[in-house]
N, C-alpha and C positions, 0 to 999 in steps of 0.2 A: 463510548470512550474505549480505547485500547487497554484487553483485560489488566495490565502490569500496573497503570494508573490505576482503574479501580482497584486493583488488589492492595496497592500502597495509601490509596484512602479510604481502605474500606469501605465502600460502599457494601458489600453483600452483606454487613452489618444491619444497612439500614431496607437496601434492596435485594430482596429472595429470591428476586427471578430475572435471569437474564436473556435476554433474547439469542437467540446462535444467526448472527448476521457477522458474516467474516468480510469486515471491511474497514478499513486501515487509511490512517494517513500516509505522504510520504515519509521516508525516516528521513533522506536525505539523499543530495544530489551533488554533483563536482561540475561547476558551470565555468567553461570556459571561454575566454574572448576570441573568435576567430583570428582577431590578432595575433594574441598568447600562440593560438596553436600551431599557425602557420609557421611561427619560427619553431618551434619542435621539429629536430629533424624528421624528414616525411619518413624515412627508415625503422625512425623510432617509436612513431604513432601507433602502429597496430599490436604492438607489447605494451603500451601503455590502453589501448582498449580492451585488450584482451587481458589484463591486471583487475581493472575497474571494474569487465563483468564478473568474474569468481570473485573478487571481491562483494560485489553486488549478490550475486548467488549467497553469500555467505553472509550475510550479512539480513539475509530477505528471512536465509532457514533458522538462523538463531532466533531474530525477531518473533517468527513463528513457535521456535519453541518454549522462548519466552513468554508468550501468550497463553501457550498448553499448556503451563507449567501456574502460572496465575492461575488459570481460570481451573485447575486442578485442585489448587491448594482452599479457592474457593468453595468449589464442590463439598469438598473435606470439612469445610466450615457450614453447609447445609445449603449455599446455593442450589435454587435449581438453574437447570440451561433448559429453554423451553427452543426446539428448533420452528424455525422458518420454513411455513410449504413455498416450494417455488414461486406460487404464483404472487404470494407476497413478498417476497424479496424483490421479483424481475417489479411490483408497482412500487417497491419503494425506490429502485434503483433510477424506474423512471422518472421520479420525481428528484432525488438528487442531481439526474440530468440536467434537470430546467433549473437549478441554482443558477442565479448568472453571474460564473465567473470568467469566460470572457472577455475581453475588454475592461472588464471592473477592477477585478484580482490579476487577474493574466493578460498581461500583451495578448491582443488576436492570434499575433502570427506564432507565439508558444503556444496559444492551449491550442491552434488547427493541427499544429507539429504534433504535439506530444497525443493528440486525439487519432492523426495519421498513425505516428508509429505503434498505439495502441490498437488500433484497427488492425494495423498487420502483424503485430504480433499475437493477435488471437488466433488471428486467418490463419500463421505459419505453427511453429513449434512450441508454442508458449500457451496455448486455447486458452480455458477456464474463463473465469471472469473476474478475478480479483488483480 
């Protein structure tokens, strides 16, 4: 669970240890109908993407601080953080891979998209793996 939740239910009350696996829901997303967009002036579209991602950037590094800032106050409270060697994270990641929420949860052609632009955005400027 995302540290700010456990920290608002206490859990490190009842759980002493937490695992250091940095991995997160979406917070949120701005879906638009090709429709919607095309009437957008095409002039106006790349100030409005280019809003969205610093918006996004800002919104990604709060989150994050918010999280360090939990999981700080829990520390202070006697949690441990026990870290993750690689080699368990990359088998647990491969198993949250095989969840299957394409077609189930997600239209195909969304999670191929958002699996694509995940792909190249690790390829490109963005690496890591979260």
């Amino acid at each position: 669970m995302p540290p700010f939740f456990a920290l608002v239910g206490q859990l490190d009350a009842q759980a002493k240890n937490m695992l250091e696996l940095n991995w997160a829901p979406l917070v949120g997303a701005a879906v638009v109908r090709i429709k919607s967009w095309e009437r957008i002036p095409a002039q106006t579209r790349p100030a409005l993407l280019k809003i969205a991602a610093e918006i996004g950037k800002q919104v990604k590094a709060e989150g994050r601080a918010e999280s360090d800032s939990s999981v700080a106050a829990m520390v202070k409270r006697g949690l441990r953080v026990q870290p993750v060697p690689p080699e368990v994270d990359a088998e647990w990641r491969a198993v949250v891979e095989k969840v299957p929420l394409r077609g189930k949860v997600v239209p195909a052609d969304m999670y191929d998209e958002a699996q694509r632009l995940l792909k190249e955005y690790r390829a490109g400027s963005g690496g890591g793996s979260g």
